[in-house]
Backbone bond lengths (Angstrom), bond angles and torsions (degrees), N, CA, C in turn:
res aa  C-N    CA-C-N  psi(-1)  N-CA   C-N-CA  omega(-1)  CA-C   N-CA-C  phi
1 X - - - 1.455 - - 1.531 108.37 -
2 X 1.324 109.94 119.35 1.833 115.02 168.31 1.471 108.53 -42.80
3 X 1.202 122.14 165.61 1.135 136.69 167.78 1.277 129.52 -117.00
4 X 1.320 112.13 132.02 1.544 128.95 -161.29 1.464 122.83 -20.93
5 X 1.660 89.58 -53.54 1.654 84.57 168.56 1.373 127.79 -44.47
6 X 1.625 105.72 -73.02 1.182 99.19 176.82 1.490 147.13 -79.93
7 X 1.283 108.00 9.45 1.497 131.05 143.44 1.841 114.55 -40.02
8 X 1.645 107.28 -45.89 1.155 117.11 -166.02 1.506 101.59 -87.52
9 X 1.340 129.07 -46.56 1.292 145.31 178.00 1.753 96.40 -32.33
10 X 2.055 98.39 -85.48 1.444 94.98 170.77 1.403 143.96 -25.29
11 X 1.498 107.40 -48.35 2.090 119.90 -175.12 1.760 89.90 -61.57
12 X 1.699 110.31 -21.84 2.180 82.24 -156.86 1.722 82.20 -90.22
13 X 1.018 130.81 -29.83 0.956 124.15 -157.23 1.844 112.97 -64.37
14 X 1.593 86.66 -46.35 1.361 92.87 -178.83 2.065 113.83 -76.65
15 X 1.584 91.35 -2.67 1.850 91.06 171.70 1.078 96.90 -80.67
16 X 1.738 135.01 -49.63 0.857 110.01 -158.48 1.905 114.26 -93.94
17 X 0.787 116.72 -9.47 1.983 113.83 149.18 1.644 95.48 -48.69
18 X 1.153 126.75 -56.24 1.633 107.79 -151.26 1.318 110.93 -97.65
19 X 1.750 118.18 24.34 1.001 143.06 166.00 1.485 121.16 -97.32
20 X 1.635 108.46 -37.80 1.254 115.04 170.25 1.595 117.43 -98.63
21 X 1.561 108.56 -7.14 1.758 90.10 161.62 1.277 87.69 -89.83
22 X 1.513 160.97 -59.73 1.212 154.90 -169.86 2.046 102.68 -12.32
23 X 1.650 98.38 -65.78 1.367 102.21 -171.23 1.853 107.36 -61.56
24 X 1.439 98.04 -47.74 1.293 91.10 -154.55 1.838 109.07 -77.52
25 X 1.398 94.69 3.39 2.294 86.23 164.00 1.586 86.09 -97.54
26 X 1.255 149.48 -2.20 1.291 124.94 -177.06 1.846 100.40 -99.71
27 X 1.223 110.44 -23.12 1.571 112.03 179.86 2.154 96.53 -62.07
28 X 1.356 99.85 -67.04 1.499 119.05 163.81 1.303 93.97 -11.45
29 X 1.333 98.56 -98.76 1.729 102.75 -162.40 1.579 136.49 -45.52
30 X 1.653 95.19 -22.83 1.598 112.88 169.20 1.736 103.96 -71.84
31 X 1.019 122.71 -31.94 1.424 133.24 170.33 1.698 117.08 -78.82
32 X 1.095 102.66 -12.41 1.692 94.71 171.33 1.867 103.79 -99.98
33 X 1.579 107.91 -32.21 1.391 94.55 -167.10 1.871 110.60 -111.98
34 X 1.611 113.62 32.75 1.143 113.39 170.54 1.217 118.97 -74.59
35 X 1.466 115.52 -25.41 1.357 102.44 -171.84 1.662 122.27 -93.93
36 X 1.672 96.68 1.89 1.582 99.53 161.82 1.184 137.96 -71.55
37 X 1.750 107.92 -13.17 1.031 118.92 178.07 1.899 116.64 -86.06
38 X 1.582 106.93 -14.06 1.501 91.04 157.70 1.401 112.33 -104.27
39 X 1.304 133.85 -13.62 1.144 131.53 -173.88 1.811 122.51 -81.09
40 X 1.472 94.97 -32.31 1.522 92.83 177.75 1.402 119.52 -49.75
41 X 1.645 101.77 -59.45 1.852 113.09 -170.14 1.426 105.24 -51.70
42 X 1.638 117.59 -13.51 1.511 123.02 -169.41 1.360 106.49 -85.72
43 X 1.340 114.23 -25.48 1.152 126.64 -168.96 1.487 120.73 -100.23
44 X 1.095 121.47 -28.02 1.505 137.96 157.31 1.663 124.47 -68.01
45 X 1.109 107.95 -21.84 1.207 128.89 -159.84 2.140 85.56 -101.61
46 X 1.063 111.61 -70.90 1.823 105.64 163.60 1.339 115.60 -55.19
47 X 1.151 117.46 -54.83 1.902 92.91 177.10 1.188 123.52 -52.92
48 X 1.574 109.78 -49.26 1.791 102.24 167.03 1.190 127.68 -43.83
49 X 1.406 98.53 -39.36 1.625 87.06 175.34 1.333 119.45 -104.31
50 X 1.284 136.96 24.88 1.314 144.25 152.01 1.867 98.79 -78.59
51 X 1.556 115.12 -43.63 1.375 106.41 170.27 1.121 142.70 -66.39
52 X 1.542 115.61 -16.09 1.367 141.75 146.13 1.367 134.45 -39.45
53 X 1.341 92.45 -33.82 1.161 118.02 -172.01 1.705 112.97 -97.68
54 X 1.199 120.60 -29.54 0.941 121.13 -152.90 1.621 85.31 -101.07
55 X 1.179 112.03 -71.03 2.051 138.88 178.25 1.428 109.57 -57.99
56 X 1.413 108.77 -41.02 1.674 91.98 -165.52 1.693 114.40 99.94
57 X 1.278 99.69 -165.29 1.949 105.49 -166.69 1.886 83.17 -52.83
58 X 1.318 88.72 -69.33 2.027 98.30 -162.61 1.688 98.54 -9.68
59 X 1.441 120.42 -62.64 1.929 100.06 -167.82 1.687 113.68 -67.05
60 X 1.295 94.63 14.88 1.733 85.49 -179.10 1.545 88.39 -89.77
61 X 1.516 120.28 -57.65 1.436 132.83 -155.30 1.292 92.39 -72.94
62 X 1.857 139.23 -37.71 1.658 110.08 164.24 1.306 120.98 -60.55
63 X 1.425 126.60 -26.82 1.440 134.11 177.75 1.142 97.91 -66.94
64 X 1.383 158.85 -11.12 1.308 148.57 -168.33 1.533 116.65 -119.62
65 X 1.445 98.32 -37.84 1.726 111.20 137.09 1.144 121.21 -29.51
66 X 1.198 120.66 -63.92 1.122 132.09 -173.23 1.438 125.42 -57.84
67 X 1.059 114.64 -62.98 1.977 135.82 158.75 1.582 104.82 -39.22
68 X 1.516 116.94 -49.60 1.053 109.11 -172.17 1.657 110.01 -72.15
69 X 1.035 92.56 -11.29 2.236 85.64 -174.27 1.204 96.72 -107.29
70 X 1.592 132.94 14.82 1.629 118.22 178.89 1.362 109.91 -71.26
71 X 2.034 120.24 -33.15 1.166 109.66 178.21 1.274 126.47 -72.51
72 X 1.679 113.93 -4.10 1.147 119.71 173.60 1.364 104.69 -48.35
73 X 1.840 112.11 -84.42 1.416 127.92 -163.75 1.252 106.51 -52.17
74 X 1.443 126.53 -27.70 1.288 122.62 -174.74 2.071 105.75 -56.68
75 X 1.030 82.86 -36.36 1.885 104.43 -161.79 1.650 87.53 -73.18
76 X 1.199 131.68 -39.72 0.990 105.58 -140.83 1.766 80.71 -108.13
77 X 0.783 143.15 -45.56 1.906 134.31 171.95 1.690 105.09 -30.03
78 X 1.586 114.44 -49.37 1.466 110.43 -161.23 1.615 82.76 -66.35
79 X 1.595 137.80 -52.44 1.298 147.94 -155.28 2.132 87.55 -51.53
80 X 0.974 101.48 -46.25 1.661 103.68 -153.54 1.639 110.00 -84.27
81 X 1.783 95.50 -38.92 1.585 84.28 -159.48 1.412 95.22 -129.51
82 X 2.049 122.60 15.89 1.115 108.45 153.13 1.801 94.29 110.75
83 X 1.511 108.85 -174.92 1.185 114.15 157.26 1.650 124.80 -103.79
């Protein structure tokens, strides 16, 4: 049978490994999805108005459609699958 100590030695060791892959897929992932955060509004902002262009008022009023039912789905995921 190991001994206590190093029973204890091992558990921190292995917290702290599963502390630093913990960080480093969350560093990752902040690095895969930074650049959506300037590119989207860039990108929403041209389709609308490529749809404007194309449709007329109507893609403004589905685009607003749209916004208006986000709190729907929002409501209804926490309803389904929780927080």
């Amino acid at each position: 049978m190991p001994h206590p100590v190093y029973l204890w030695v091992c558990d921190c060791i292995i917290q702290v490994l599963n502390l630093y892959a913990n960080d480093g897929q969350r560093l990752f992932d902040g690095a895969i999805w930074i650049g959506h955060f300037g590119s989207g509004p860039l990108l929403l902002i041209g389709g609308m108005a490529y749809s404007v262009s194309l449709i007329g008022v109507w893609a403004l009023i589905g685009f607003a459609i749209l916004l208006l039912l986000i709190p729907l789905q929002v409501s209804h995921s926490f309803i389904h699958y929780g927080q």
